[in-house]
C-alpha positions as CSV (number, residue, x, y, z in Angstrom):
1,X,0.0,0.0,0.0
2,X,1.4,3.5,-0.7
3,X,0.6,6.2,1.3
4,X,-0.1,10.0,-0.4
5,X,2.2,12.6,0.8
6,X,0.4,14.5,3.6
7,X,-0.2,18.0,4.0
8,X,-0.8,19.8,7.3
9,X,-3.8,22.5,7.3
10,X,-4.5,25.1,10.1
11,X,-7.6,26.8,9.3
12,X,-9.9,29.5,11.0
13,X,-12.7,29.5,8.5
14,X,-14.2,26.5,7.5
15,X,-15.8,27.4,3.9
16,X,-12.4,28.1,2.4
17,X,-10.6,25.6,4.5
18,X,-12.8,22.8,3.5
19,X,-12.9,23.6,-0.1
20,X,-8.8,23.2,0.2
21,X,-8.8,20.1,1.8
22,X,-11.0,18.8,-1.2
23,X,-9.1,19.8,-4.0
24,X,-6.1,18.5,-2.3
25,X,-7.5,15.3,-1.9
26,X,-8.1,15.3,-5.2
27,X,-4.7,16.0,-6.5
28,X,-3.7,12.8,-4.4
29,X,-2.3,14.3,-1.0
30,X,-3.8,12.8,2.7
31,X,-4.9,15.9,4.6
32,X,-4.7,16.5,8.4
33,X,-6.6,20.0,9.6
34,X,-5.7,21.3,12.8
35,X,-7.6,24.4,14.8
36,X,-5.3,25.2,17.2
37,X,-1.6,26.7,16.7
38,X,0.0,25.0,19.6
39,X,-1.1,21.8,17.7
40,X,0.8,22.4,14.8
41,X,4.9,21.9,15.7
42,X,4.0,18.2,17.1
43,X,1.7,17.4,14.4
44,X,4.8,18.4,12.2
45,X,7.4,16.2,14.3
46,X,5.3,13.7,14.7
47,X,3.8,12.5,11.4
48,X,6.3,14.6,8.7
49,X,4.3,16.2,6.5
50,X,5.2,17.0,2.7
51,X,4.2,20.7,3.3
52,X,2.0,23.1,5.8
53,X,-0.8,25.4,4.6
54,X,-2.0,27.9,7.2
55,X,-5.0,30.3,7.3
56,X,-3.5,34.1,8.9
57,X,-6.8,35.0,10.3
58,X,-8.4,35.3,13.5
59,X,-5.3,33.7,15.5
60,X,-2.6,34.9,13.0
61,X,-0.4,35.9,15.9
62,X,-0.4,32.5,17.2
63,X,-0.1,31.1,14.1
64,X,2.7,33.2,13.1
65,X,4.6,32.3,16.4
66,X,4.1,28.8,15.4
67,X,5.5,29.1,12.4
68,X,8.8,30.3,13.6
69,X,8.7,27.3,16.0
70,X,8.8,25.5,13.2
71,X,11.5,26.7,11.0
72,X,13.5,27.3,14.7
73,X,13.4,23.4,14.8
74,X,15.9,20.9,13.0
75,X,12.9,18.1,12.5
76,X,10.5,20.9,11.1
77,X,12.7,24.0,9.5
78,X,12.6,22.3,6.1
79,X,9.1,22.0,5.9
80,X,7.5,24.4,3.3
81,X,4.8,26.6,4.3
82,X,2.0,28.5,2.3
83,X,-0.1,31.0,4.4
84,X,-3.1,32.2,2.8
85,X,-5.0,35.5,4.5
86,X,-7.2,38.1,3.5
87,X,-6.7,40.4,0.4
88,X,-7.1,43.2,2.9
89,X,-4.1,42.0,5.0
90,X,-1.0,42.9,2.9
91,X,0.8,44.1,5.8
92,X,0.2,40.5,7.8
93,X,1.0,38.2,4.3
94,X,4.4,40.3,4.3
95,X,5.5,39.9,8.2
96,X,4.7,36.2,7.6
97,X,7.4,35.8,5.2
98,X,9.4,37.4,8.4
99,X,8.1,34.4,10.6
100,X,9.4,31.8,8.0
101,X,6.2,31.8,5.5
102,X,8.0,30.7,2.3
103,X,5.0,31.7,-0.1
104,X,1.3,34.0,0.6
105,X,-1.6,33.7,-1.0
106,X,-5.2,35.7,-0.8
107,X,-8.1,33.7,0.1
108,X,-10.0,34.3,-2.9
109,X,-7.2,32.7,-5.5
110,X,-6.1,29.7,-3.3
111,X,-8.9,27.4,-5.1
112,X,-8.2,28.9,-8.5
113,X,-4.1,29.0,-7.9
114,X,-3.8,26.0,-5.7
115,X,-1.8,23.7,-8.1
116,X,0.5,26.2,-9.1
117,X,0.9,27.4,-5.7
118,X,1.9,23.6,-4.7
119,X,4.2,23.6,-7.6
120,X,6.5,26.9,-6.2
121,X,6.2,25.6,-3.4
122,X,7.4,22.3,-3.5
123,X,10.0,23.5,-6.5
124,X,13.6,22.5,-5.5
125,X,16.3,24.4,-7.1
């Protein structure tokens, strides 16, 4: 049996989060969604996701602190991470990249995006 690579979601808002955890499924990928920040850097030791996709919403300060656990720890740092937030938070999507976001997104061109998105991501040079 193979296993799909898994990707790691922390969401706020369900709609968009849901949608996203769909169309990965579809492109082949296991998903595990988390609510809680403070879940995310054992999540991330413990079952080694492919990448990390992160909603910057209502606990994007958590979130954010989070983040920089992860790329702070050896088991996690070299995990890529796509944040997606708000079209109206330009000013959060750049700090992220600050925190160790490797790539932002708007939540209203995730859906559309999401593929080619994945594919910067997970681009190694």
């Amino acid at each position: 049996m193979t296993l799909h690579p898994l990707v790691i979601i922390l969401f706020d808002n369900l709609l968009p989060g849901q949608q996203i955890v769909y169309r990965l499924e579809d492109l082949g990928y296991r998903v595990q969604c988390l609510a809680a920040p403070d879940q995310l850097q054992e999540h991330a030791e413990r079952e080694k996701p492919l990448l990390i996709l992160v909603e910057l919403l209502k606990n994007a300060d958590s979130t954010l602190n989070a983040i920089k656990s992860l790329k702070s720890s050896k088991l996690t740092a070299h995990i890529p991470i796509l944040a997606f937030t708000n079209e109206s938070n330009t000013n959060l999507a750049e700090k992220s990249i600050d925190f160790g976001v490797d790539i932002t997104a708007n939540n209203s061109a995730i859906l559309d995006q999401l593929t080619l998105l994945l594919d910067q991501l997970l681009h190694v040079e």
